[in-house]
Structure formats: structure tokens, C-alpha cells
C-alpha positions in Angstrom: -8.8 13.6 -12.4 -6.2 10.6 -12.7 -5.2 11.2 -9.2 -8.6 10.9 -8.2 -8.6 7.4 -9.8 -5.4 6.5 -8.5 -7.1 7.1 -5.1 -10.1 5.3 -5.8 -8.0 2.6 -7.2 -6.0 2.3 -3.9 -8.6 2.9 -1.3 -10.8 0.0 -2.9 -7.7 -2.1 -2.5 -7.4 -1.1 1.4 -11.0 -1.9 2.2 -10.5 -5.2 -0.2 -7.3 -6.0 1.7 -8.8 -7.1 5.3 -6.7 -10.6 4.9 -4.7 -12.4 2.8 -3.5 -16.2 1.8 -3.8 -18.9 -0.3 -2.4 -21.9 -0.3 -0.5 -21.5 -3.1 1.0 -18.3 -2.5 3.4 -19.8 0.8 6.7 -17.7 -0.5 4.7 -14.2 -0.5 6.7 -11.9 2.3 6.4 -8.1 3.4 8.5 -5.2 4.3 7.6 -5.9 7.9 8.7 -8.5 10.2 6.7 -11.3 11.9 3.8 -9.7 14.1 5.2 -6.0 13.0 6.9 -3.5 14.8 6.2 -3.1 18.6 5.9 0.8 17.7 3.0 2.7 16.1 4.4 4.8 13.5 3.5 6.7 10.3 5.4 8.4 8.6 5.7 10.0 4.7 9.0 10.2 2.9 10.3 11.9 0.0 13.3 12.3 -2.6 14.7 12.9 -5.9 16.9 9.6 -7.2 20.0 10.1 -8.9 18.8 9.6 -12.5 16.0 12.3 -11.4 13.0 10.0 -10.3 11.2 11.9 -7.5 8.9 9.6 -5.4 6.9 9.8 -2.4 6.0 7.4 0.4 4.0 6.4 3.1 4.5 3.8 5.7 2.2 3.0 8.7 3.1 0.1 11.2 0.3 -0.5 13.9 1.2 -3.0 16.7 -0.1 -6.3 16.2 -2.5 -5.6 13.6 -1.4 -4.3 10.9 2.0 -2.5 8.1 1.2 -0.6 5.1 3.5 0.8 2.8 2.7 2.9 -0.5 5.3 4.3 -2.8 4.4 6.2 -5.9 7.7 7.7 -8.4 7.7 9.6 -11.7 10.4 8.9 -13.6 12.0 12.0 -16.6 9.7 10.5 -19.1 6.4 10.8 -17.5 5.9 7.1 -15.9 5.0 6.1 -12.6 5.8 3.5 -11.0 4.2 2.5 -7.8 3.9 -0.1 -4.7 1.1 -0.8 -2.6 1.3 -3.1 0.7 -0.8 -4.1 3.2 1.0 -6.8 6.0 -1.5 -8.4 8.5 -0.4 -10.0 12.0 -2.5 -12.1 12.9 -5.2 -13.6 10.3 -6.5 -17.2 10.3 -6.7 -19.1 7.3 -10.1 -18.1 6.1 -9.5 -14.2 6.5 -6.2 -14.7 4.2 -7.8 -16.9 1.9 -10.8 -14.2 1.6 -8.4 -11.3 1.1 -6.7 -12.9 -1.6 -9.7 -13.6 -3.5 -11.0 -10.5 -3.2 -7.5 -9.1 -4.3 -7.6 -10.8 -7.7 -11.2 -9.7 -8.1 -10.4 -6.4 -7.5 -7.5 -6.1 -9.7 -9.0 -8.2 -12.5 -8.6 -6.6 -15.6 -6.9 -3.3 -14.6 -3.6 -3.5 -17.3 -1.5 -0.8 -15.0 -1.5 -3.6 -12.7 2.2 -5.4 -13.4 2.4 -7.6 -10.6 0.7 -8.7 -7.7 1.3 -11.3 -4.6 -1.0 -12.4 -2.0 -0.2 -14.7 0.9 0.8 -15.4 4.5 -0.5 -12.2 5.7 0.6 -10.0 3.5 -0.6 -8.4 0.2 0.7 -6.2 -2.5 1.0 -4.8 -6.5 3.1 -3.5 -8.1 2.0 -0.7 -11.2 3.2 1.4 -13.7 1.3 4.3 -15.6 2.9 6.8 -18.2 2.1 10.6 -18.9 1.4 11.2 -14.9 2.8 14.7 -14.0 4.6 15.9 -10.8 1.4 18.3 -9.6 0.1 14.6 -9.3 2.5 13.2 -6.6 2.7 16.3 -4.7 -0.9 16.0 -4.0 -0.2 12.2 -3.4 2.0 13.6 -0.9 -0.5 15.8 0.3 -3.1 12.7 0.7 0.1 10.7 2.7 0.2 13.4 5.1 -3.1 13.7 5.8 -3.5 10.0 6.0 -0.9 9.7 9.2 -3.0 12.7 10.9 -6.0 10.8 10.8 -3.8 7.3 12.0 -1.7 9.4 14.5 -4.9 10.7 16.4 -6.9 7.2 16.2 -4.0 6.0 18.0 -3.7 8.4 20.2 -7.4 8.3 21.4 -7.1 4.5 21.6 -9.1 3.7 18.5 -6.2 1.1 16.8 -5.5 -0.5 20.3 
């Protein structure tokens, strides 16, 4: 059931996060660089850190559109920590400034959340839970997986041109 939220949580960020800016946000920067990688690519990642965090992660780059990154961990104790990103390549003004209201809508309220940026583009939050379980990120990684199928054959059939 929690993972079910976490989804929920995170897909009505992706829908939220079409654009993103404010004028007051001119330092925000993502993992990608300017306009994104000239390569489509998705691919999900995983590991086990030395102190025994395990964490899983997804990262998407679609040519001049549009980067996404999500990384969820579990640390020994029980608490996850996780990133969400969403990089954009080419937004005016008014699509970044919408995104970013929308963002802080969206996020209003919602204590797991411990940080969040919004600007030039790019969008992302940073949040922590405690008492997740590891049965929860493999089906994260599950959901990752299935994720880049679906991207991989939109791109291939032309639909993310």
C-alpha cells in the first residue's frame, strides 16, 4: 500500500511537472546538461553502498525535450531517502513559471517532502520516509523497468520525436 502512494505521489508530480521557473529560483540546476543529451536513453540502476544502503534508480534522457532522474534508497534502519527530477529543454518563461507553481501546490503540505527546487528548466525534491521495507524498492525497481519499456518503444515508433 505505501508503495502505491509513493507512486501516486510521484506520477502526480510527473503530470504536475510539464515546466518549471520562477524568477526567483535562477541558481536551480539539473543532473543534465544544457538542451540534454543528444542520445535517447533509459536506463535503471542498482546497488548496495558500503554502510549497506541498497537503492535503485532510473534515468531517462529524451533529446531536446526532456531528463528525468528518480532514485529511491533504504538505509539499515528502515528509512528512505529519495530524489525525483524532471529537466526540461526548451520551455518559455510562462511554462516554467506554471510548473513551478504547480510544484509547490502539489507538494504543499506533504512533511516527507525535505526539499524542493524549481527553476530554469529543471525541477526536483528531495524526501525521506522511515519504516519502508526492501519488498518495497524491489517493486520500485520492478515499476523502473517497466517504465523504460514503455519509453524505449515510444521512441522507437517515433512517438518522443
Amino acid at each position: 500500500m505505501l508503495n502505491k502512494f509513493y507512486f501516486s505521489v510521484l506520477f502526480g508530480l510527473a503530470i504536475t511537472l510539464t515546466a518549471c521557473g520562477d524568477d526567483d529560483s535562477s541558481g536551480v540546476s539539473g543532473s543534465f546538461p544544457d538542451g540534454g543529451d543528444p542520445k535517447f536513453y533509459c536506463e535503471v540502476t542498482d546497488g548496495t553502498d558500503s554502510d549497506g544502503t541498497i537503492w535503485v534508480q532510473f534515468k531517462l534522457n529524451i533529446p531536446n525535450r526532456m531528463g528525468k532522474i528518480e532514485k529511491s534508497s533504504i538505509d539499515k534502519n528502515g528509512t528512505e531517502k529519495g530524489y525525483y527530477e524532471e529537466s526540461y529543454y526548451s520551455l518559455n518563461s510562462k511554462e516554467e513559471s506554471m510548473m513551478c507553481r504547480e510544484m509547490k501546490k502539489d507538494i504543499q503540505g506533504k512533511e516527507y517532502i525535505t526539499d524542493f527546487e524549481c527553476g530554469n528548466g529543471v525541477a526536483y525534491i528531495h524526501y525521506e520516509r522511515t519504516g519502508v521495507r526492501k519488498k518495497n524498492l524491489d517493486s520500485t525497481k520492478e515499476d523502473f523497468e517497466k517504465e523504460c519499456e514503455d519509453y524505449q518503444s515510444d521512441w522507437e515508433d517515433g512517438y518522443l520525436d
